[in-house]
N, C-alpha and C positions, 0 to 999 in steps of 0.2 A: 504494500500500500504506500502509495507517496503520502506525503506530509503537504496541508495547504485546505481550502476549504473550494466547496463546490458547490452548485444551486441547481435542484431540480423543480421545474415549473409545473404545476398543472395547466392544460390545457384552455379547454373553453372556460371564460368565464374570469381568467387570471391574463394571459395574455392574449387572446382573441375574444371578440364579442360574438357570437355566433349563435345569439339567443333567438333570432329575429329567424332563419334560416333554420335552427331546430324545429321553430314552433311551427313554422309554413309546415315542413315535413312530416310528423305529426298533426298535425289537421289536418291536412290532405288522405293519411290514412281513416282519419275517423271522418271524414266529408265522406270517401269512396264508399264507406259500411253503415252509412246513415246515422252516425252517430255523431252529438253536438259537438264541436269546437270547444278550446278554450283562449282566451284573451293570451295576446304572448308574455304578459307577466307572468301566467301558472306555470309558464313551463320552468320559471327559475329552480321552481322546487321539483320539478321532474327530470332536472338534469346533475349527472355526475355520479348515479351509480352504473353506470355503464345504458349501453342500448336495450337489453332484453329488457331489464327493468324500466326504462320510459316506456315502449311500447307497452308494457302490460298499464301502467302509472295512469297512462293518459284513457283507459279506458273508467265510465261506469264501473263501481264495481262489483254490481251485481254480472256484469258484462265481464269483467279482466279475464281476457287468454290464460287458459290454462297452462303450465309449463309440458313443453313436449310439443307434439305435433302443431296443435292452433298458434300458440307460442312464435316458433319459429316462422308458420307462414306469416307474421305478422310481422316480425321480425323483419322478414325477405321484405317485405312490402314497405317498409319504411325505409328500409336502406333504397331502394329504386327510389324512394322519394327524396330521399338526401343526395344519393347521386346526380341528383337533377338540379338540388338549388344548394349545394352546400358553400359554392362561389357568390351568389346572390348577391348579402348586403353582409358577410363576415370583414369585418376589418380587427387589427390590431388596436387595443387600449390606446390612448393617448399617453405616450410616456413612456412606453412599451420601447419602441426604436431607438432611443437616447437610454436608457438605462441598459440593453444590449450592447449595444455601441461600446457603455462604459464597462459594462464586464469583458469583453472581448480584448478592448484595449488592454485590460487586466491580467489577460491570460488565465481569467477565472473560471473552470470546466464549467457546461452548461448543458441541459439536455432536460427533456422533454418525459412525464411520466404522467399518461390520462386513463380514463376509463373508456375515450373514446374506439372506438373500433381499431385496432393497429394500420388499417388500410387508412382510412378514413384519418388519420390522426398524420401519419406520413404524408397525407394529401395537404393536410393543412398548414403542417409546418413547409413544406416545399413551393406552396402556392403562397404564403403570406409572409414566411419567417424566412426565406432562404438567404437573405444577405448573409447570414450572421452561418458559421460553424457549429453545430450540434455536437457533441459529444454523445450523448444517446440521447434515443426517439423512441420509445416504447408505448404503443396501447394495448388496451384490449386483446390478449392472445387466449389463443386454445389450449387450455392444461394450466394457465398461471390466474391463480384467482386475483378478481379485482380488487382495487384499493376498498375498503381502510386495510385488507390483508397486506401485509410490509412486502410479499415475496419478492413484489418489482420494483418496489422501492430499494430492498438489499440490492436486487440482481443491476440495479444502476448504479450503485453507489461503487462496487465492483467494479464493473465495466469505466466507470469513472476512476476508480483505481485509488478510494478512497475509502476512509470508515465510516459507515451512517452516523458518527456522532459528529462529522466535519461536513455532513452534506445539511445544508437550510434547503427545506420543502417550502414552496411559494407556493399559497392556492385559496380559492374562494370557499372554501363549505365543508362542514364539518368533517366531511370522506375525509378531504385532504389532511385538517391537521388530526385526524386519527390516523390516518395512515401516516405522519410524521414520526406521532408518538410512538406505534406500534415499531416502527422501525430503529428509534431510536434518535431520530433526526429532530434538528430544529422546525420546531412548527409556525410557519408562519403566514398570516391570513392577509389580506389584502382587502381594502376597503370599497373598490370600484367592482367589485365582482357581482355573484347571480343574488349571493344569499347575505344577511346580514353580518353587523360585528358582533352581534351579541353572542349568535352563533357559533361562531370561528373562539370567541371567548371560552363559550364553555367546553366546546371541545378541546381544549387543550391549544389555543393560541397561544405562543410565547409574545408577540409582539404583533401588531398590525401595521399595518404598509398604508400608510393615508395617499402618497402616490409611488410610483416605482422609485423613483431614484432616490427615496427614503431606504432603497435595501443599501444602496453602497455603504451610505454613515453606517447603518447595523452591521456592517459585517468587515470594517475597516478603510473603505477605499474612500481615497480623497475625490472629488469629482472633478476633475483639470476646468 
């Protein structure tokens, strides 16, 4: 393991907006099956345990998809709808490109850890985030359970070449800073994201991010 610190970001929500482009996608499944919409604020709380769970999330739930076969076709059905607009209206946070900037000048490992889909997640960072060097880009995989479980949070810290107690987890919603805790990482919530601060508090916030470039000062870097 090298010596030095590292930062793993969650995805939607910390440093992309991709609320608006979720919620199309999901409505659109429940418009096709005659079933009501919701306003694109609900989705904030239907997003970040991963996709199987929105799609079941956003149904009635007298109505929620079984796990197993109904499940996954619904599943399938959503992903065709995100494949469709997940370019739409996603843009990066404000603050987002200047606080990259400044970790890179840094030489500060960086890399990527969602519940999003692993396909879907690589799409995003290469369509939005590719300026900057990745160090790892992990979502959503087959055999590795999703966050708050730490397994992908260790398996980055690793591949970062580091010890979870030197990697600060950045993320909007309680998944994120329990999957900090669970790993043993700095947990740290961010104020511009899906879900509150109260939130991120109780789940074990160490510190909130009122904008990005509040991480440099927390983690030592001077901002030139």
């Amino acid at each position: 393991m090298t010596s030095g610190r590292g930062i793993l970001f969650d995805l939607d929500g910390t440093l992309l907006d991709t609320l608006q482009d979720l919620a199309d996608s999901g409505n659109a499944v429940l418009e096709a099956r005659g079933f009501p919409t919701h306003p694109v604020d609900a989705y904030r709380t239907f997003v970040g345990n991963g996709m199987m769970n929105l799609v079941r999330d956003i149904f009635p739930e007298e109505h929620r998809p079984a796990m197993g076969e109904e499940a996954e076709t619904i599943l399938a059905e959503y992903r065709e709808n995100y494949g469709e607009r997940w370019q739409n209206t996603t843009v990066t946070f404000s603050g987002i490109p200047a606080l990259l900037d400044e970790l890179t000048k840094a030489e500060v490992p960086i890399g990527v850890l969602s519940n999003k889909a692993h396909d879907f997640t690589g799409k995003c960072v290469e369509a939005f985030l590719s300026d900057w060097k990745w160090d790892v880009v992990l979502g959503a995989r087959e055999g590795v359970p999703v966050k708050p479980d730490p397994a992908g949070a260790i398996e980055a810290a690793g591949i970062l070449g580091l010890r979870p107690a030197d990697c600060y987890f950045i993320g909007d919603s309680d998944v994120d800073m329990m999957t900090a805790v669970n790993a043993g990482m700095h947990a740290i919530g961010v104020a511009w994201g899906f879900r509150s601060v109260e939130e991120l508090r109780d789940a074990g916030a160490e510190y909130i991010l009122e904008e990005p470039r509040d991480l440099c000062s927390l983690i030592g870097m001077e901002i030139k």
